[in-house]
Structure formats: C-alpha cells, structure tokens
C-alpha positions as CSV (number, residue, x, y, z in Angstrom):
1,X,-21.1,-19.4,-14.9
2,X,-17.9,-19.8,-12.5
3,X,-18.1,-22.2,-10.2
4,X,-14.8,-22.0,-8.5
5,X,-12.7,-25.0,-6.3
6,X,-9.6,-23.6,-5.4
7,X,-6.2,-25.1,-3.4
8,X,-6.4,-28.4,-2.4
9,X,-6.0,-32.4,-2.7
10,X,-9.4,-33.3,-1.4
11,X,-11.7,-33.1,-4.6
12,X,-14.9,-32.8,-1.7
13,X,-13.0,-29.6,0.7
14,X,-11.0,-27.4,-1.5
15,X,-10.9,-24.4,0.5
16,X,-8.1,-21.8,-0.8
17,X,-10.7,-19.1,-1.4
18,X,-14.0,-19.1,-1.1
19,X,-16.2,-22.2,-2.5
20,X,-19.1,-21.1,-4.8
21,X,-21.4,-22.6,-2.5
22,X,-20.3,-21.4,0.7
23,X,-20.2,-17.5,-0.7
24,X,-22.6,-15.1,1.7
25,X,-23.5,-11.7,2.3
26,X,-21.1,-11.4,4.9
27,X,-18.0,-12.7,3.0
28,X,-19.2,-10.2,0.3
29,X,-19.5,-7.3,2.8
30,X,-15.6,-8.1,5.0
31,X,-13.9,-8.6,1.6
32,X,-15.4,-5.6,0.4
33,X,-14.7,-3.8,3.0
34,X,-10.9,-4.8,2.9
35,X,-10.6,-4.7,-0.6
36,X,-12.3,-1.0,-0.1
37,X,-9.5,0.0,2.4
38,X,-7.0,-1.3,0.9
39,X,-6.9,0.0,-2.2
40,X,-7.4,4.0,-1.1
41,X,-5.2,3.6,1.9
42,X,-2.7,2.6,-0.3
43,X,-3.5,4.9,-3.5
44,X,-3.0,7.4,-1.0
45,X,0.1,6.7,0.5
46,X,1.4,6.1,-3.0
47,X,0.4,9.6,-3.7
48,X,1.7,11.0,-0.7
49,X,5.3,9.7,-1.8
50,X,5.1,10.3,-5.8
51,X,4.3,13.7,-4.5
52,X,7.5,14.2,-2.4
53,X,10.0,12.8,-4.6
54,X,12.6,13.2,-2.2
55,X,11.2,10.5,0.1
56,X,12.4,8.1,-2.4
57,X,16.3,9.4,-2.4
58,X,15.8,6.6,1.5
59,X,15.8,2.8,0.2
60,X,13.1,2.5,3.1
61,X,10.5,4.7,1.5
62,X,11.4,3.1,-1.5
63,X,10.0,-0.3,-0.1
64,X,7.8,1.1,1.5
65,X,5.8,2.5,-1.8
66,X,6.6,-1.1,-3.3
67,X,4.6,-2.5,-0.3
68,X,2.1,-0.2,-1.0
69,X,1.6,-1.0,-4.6
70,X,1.5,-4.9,-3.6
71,X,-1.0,-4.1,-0.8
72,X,-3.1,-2.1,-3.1
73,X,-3.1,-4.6,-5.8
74,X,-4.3,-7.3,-3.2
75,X,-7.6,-4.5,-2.7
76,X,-8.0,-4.9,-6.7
77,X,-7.8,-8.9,-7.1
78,X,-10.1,-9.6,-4.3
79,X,-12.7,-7.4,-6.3
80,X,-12.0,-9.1,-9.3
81,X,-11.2,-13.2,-7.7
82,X,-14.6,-15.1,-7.8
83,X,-16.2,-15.7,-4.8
84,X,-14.4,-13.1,-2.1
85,X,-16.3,-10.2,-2.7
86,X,-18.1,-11.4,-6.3
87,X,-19.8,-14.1,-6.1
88,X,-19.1,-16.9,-9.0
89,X,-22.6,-16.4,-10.4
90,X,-21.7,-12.9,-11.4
91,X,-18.8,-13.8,-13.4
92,X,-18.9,-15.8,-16.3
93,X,-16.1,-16.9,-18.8
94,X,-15.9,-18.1,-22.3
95,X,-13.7,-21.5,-23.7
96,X,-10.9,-19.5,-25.3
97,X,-7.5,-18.7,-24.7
98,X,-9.0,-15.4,-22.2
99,X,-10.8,-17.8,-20.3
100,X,-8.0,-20.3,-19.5
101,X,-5.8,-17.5,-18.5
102,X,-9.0,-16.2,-16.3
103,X,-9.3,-19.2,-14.6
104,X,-5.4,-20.3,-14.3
105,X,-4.5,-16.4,-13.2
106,X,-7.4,-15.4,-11.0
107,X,-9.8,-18.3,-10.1
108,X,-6.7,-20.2,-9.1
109,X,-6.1,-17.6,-6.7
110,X,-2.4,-17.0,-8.7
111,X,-2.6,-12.9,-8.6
112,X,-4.3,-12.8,-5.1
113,X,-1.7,-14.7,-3.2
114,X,1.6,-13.9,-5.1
115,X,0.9,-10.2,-4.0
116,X,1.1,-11.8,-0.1
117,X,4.0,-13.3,-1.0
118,X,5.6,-10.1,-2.3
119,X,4.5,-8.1,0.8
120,X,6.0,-10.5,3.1
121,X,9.9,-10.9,1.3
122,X,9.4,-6.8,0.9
123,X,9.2,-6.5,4.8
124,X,11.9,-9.2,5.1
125,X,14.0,-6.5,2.8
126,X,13.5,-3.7,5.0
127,X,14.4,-5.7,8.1
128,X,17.6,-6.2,6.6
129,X,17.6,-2.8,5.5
130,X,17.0,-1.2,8.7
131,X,19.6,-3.5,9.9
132,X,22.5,-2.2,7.9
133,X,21.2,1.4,8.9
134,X,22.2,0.2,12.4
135,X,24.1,-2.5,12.7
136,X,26.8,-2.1,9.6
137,X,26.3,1.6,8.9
138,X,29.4,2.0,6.6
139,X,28.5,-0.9,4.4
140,X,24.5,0.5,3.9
141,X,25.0,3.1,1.2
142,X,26.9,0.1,-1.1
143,X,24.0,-2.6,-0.1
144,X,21.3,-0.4,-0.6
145,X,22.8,2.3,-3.7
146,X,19.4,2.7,-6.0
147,X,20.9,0.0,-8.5
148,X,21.0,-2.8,-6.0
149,X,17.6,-1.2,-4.2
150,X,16.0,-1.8,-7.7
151,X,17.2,-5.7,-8.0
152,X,16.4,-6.7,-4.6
153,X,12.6,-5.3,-5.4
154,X,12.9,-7.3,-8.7
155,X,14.0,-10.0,-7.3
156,X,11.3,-10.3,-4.8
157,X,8.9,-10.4,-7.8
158,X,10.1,-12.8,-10.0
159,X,10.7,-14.5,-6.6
160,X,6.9,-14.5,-5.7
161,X,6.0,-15.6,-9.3
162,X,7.8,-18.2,-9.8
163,X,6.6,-20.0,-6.4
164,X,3.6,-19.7,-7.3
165,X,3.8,-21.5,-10.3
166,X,2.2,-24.5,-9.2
167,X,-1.5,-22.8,-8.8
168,X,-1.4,-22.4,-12.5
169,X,-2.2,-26.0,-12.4
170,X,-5.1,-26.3,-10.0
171,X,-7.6,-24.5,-12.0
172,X,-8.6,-25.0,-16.1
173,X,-12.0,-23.8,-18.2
174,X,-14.3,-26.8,-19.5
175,X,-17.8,-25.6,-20.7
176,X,-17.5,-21.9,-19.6
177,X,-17.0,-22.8,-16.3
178,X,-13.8,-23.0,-13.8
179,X,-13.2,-26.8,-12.6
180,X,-10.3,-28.3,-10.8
181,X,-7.4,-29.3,-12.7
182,X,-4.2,-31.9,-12.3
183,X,-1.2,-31.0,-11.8
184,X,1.4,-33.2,-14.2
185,X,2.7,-34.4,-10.8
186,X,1.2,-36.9,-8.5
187,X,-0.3,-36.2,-5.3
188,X,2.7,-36.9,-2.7
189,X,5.2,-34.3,-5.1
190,X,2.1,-31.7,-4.6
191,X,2.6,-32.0,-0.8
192,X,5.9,-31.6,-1.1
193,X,5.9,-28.7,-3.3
194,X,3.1,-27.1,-1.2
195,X,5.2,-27.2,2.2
196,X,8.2,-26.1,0.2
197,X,6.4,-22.7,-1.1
198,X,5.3,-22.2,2.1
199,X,8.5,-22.5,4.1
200,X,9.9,-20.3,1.6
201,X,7.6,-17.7,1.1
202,X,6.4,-17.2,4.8
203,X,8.4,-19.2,7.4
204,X,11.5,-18.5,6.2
205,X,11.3,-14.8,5.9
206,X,9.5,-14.4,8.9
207,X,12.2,-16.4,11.0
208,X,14.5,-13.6,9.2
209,X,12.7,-10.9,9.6
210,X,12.3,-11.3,13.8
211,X,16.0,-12.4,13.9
212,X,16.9,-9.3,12.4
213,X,14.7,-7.1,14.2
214,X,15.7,-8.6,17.2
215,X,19.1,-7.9,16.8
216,X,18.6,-4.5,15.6
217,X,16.7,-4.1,18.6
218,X,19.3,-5.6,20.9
219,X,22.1,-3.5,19.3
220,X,19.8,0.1,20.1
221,X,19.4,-1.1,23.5
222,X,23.3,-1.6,23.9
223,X,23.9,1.5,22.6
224,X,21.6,3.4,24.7
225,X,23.2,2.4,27.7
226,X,26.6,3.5,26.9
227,X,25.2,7.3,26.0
228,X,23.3,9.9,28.5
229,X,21.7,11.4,26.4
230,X,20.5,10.6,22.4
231,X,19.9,12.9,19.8
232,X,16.8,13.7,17.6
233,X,18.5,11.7,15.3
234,X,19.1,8.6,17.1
235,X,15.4,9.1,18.5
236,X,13.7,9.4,14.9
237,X,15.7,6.3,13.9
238,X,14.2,4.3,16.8
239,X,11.0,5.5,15.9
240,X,11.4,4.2,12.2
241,X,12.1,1.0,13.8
242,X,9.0,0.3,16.0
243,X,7.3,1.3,12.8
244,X,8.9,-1.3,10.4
245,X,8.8,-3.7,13.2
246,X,4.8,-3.2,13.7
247,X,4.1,-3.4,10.1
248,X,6.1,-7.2,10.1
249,X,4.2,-8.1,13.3
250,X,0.9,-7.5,12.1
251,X,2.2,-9.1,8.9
252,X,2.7,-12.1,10.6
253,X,0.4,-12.2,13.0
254,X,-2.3,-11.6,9.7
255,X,-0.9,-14.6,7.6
256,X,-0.1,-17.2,10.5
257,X,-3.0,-18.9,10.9
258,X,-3.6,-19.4,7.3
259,X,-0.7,-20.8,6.3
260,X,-0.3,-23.0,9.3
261,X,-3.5,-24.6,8.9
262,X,-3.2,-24.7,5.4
263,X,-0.2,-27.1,5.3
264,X,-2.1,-29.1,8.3
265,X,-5.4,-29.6,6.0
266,X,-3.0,-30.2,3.6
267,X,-1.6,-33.4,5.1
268,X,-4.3,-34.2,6.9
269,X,-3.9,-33.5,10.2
270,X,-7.1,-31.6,11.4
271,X,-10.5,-31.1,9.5
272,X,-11.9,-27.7,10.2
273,X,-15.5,-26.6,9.2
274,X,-14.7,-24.3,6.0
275,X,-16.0,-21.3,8.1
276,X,-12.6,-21.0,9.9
277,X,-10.4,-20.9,6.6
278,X,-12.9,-18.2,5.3
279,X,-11.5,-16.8,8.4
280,X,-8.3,-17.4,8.0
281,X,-8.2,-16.4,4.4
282,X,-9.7,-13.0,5.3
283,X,-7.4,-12.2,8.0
284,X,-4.8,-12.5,5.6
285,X,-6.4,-10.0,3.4
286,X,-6.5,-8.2,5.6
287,X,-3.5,-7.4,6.4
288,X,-3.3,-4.8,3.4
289,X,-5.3,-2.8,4.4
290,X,-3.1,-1.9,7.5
291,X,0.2,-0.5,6.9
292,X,-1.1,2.8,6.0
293,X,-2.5,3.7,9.0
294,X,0.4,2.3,10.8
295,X,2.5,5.2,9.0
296,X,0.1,8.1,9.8
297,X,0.6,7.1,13.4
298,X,4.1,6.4,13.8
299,X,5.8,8.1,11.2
300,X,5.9,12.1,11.5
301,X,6.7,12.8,7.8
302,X,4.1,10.6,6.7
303,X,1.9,12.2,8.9
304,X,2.3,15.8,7.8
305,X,2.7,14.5,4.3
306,X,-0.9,12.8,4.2
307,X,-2.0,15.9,6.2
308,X,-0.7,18.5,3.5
309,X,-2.3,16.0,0.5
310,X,-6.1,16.1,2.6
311,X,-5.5,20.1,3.4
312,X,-4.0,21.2,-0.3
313,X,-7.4,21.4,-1.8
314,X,-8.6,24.0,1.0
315,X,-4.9,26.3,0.8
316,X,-5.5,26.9,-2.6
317,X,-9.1,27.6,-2.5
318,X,-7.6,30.2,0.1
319,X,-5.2,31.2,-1.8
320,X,-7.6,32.2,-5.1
321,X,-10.0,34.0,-2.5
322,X,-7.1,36.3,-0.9
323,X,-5.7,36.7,-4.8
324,X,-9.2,37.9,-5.8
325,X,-9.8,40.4,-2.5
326,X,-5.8,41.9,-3.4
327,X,-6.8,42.4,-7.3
328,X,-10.4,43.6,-6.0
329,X,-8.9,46.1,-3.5
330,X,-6.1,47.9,-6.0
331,X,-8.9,48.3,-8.1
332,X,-10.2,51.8,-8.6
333,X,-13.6,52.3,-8.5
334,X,-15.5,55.1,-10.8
335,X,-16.4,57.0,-7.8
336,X,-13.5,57.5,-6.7
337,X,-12.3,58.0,-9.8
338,X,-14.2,61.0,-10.9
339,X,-13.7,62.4,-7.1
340,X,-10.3,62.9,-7.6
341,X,-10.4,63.9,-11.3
342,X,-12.8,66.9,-9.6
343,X,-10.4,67.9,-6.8
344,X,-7.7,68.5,-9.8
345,X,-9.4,70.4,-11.0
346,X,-10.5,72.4,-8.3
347,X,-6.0,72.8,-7.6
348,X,-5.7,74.0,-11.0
349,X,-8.3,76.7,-10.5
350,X,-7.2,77.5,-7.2
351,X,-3.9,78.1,-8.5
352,X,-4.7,80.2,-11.6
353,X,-7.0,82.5,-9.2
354,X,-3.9,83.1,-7.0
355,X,-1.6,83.7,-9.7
356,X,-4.6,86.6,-11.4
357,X,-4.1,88.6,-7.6
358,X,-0.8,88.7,-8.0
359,X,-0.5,90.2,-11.1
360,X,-3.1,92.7,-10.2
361,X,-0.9,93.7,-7.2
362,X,2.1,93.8,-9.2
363,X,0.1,96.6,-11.7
C-alpha cells in the first residue's frame, strides 16, 4: 500500500497533497469533481479548436489550446496522484524501477504541480502576446511568427520541468510503499531552493502578467479618448482582452493562497490545521477547470464554435432524414406507375380510332 507524505521539512506536517490519513469522502468527492470538469471542459475546447484549424493561424488560440492541454492534464493526474481523489489504500506499488518512478513522478506531486506551473508562464505569454497586439503592433507578427510561437511554448515546458526538479527528491519506494526521501542538500539549501521555485514560477510571472495587462489596459483607454467612435474591430480586441485578463485573475486569485502559505509553513511562520492547505491545494486545482467556461462567455467564436460541436450531431441527423424524404418522394410508386402506363394506352387508341374515321371519310 501507498502511504504518501508529500512537500515539506517537518517529518510530523508534510502537507503538499493530501496525507494518507487525513484522506475523506469529501476530498474524494471536490477533487473528483474538479478533476471531472477539468478534463471534458478542456477535451472539449481542444476539440472545438482541432476542429477549426484556422483558429490556430492567431498565436492566442494557439496558447490558448496549450493551456487547455495543461489544464486537462491537471484533471488526469489528480485521478491518478494518491490521496486527492484516490485514496493511498487503493494504490499499491511494487520495489522496481516502475515504482520509484511512481513514487518520484506522481506521489511526489512532480506531474500535478508542473502542469500549474505551465498554465501560469502560458498566461504570462499571452499577456505579453496581447501586449504586442496593442502596444507594438508592427513588431507582433516577427515576435509571435509560428516558429518563435512554438519555442516560447517549449520553453515554458522545459521551464516548468526543470523547476521542479527538486520534488524528485522528496519522495522514494521502500517495501512497496511511498516514504519521504532526502534531498542530497541540507535543509537551509531546501528553503532556499523552495522560495526560489516559487518566486519564479508564480510571483514573478504574475507581477508580469498584471504589469502587462495593466499597461495594455492603460494604452486602450488612451486611445479611446482620442477617437469618437471605435470599430468592431477595435471593440472585439477589447473584448479578447477582458477575456485573457479574467483567465490570469482567476489564475491568480486560484494559486495565491497556496503558494503564499506554503513558503510561510515552510519557514515557519504560521502553523495551520492541515484542513486549510487541503483547501488551499484544492482551490488551486481548481483553477483548471475554469478557463473554458470563461471562453463560452466572453469569447463569440468560441461560443458559436462549442455551439456548432454540441448541435452537429442533431444537423446531420436532419440532414439524413430530409435526404431520405427527397429520395422517398422522386420515387415512383407501382400505382402510379401502372396508372399512367394505362392512360398511354388509352392515347394510342384514341388516336388510331380517329385516324380509322378519317379514312372512311376520305373513301
């Protein structure tokens, strides 16, 4: 059996998931829940935008679908990561190679946080993308051409990786269970190193995030007051804006409080019951589950796209039935048929009768 400890100095209150002990119906039933909505939500809008394959020719729908695959990968490893919606006593691994990787990948946590990671540098990128769109519009189609689109997404994941190196560490297998491991550092470095990932893989892009937005913000604002009017343009734009800006807010607003009180357990500076990091942990979660939605209601062409993919089913069922009743109705039916093979006839005769009384009348 698992029994899983996850991020933390103090060997008695690791609390980067969920302890083993701690695990309860209703942790199982939010982190299904969000792992539930999640993952269609966002199989959905990846469908929506495979689909249209001209939404990706616009670097923002292209981060948008790589947010989309993070989020929905989040919905999968909280499914699979031991005690968030299974508990540990349902997953049990063997002393090999497989379960080292198990518990060093996944009961560390690894998978489930890199993919917050990713989504928050991928909304730091399209602040800075929507940016150039406004700010710098004849520098945007150099700093976002496909090729440079493609490294900033790779980028971003060999970014998230590679910060999140040292949870490899934390976790190891011993007798088929998951135990806490030691990092080859000593505890002050793995403060250090903590508060460093953090700053860099949160508090950094945030800061740049709201500083671009703001500006971006600032720059519509001046530009509104020197027209009379705007165009449809000008207006979609604006909207596309509110829309990227909403998805970082609730970003941020998701993944605060875990982070900040995460560095403060870290160095000691309050001692929370583990309830509230359950908390906090699941607010962060859920913030994958969101951005979907936040499309369907601000974005028209997502709209009418996820419309289209929900009503496509019925249109072609439509479309067989008014095939069928066309096919049906050019059709010939033996009835009618023989009735008009009959009245031929009947011409024929007609016309050989009037053709014998004028011969007669001729002789």
């Amino acid at each position: 059996m698992v029994s899983v400890e996850v991020r933390s100095n103090d060997m008695e209150e690791d609390f980067g998931g969920i302890m083993a002990n701690e695990h309860s119906i209703v942790m199982t039933a939010v982190c299904g829940i969000i792992a539930l909505f999640s993952f269609i939500g966002n199989l959905l809008l990846c469908i929506v935008i495979l689909k249209r394959r001209s939404m990706l020719t616009k670097p923002y729908n292209v981060l948008i679908f790589n947010l989309a695959v993070t989020d929905m990968l989040t919905g999968v490893f909280i499914t699979v990561t031991p005690n968030y919606v299974l508990g540990s006593e349902y997953i049990s691994v063997d002393d090999n190679i497989a379960g080292e990787l198990f518990c060093r990948l996944i009961g560390s946590t690894y998978f489930l946080f890199l993919f917050g990671k990713g989504s928050t540098l991928t909304v730091m990128c399209l602040a800075i993308e929507r940016w150039f769109s406004v700010v710098k519009p004849l520098k945007y189609k150099y700093a976002f051409k496909r090729g440079r689109l493609l490294l900033y997404i790779a980028i971003i994941w060999a970014f998230s990786c590679f910060t999140q190196v040292n949870e490899l560490f934390i976790m190891k297998t011993s007798h088929g269970i998951c135990v806490k491991g030691f990092p080859p550092y000593d505890e002050k470095t793995e403060k250090i190193l903590t508060l460093l990932h953090i700053l860099a893989t949160f508090f950094v892009p945030s800061i740049v995030t709201w500083v671009t937005f703001a500006h971006v913000w600032l720059h519509v604002r001046t530009a509104i007051h020197h027209r009379a009017r705007l165009s449809n343009y000008e207006r979609a734009k604006r909207k596309l804006i509110r829309m990227c800006a909403l998805t970082a807010f609730l970003l941020t607003v998701c993944w605060f409080p875990a982070e900040m009180f995460f560095i403060l357990k870290e160095f000691k500076v309050v001692s929370l019951s583990l309830t509230f990091y359950q908390s906090t942990d699941m607010l962060a979660m859920s913030n994958s589950c969101f951005n979907p939605w936040v499309y369907f209601l601000y974005n028209q062409e997502y709209r009418r796209a996820f419309l289209s993919l929900v009503t496509v089913k019925k249109r072609k069922k439509d479309n067989r039935t008014t095939t069928l009743y066309k096919g049906m109705s050019k059709m010939k039916s033996p009835s009618v048929v023989l009735t008009r093979q009959v009245n031929i006839q009947s011409q024929r005769r007609s016309k050989e009768m009037n053709a014998f009384d004028v011969l007669n009348t001729i002789r």
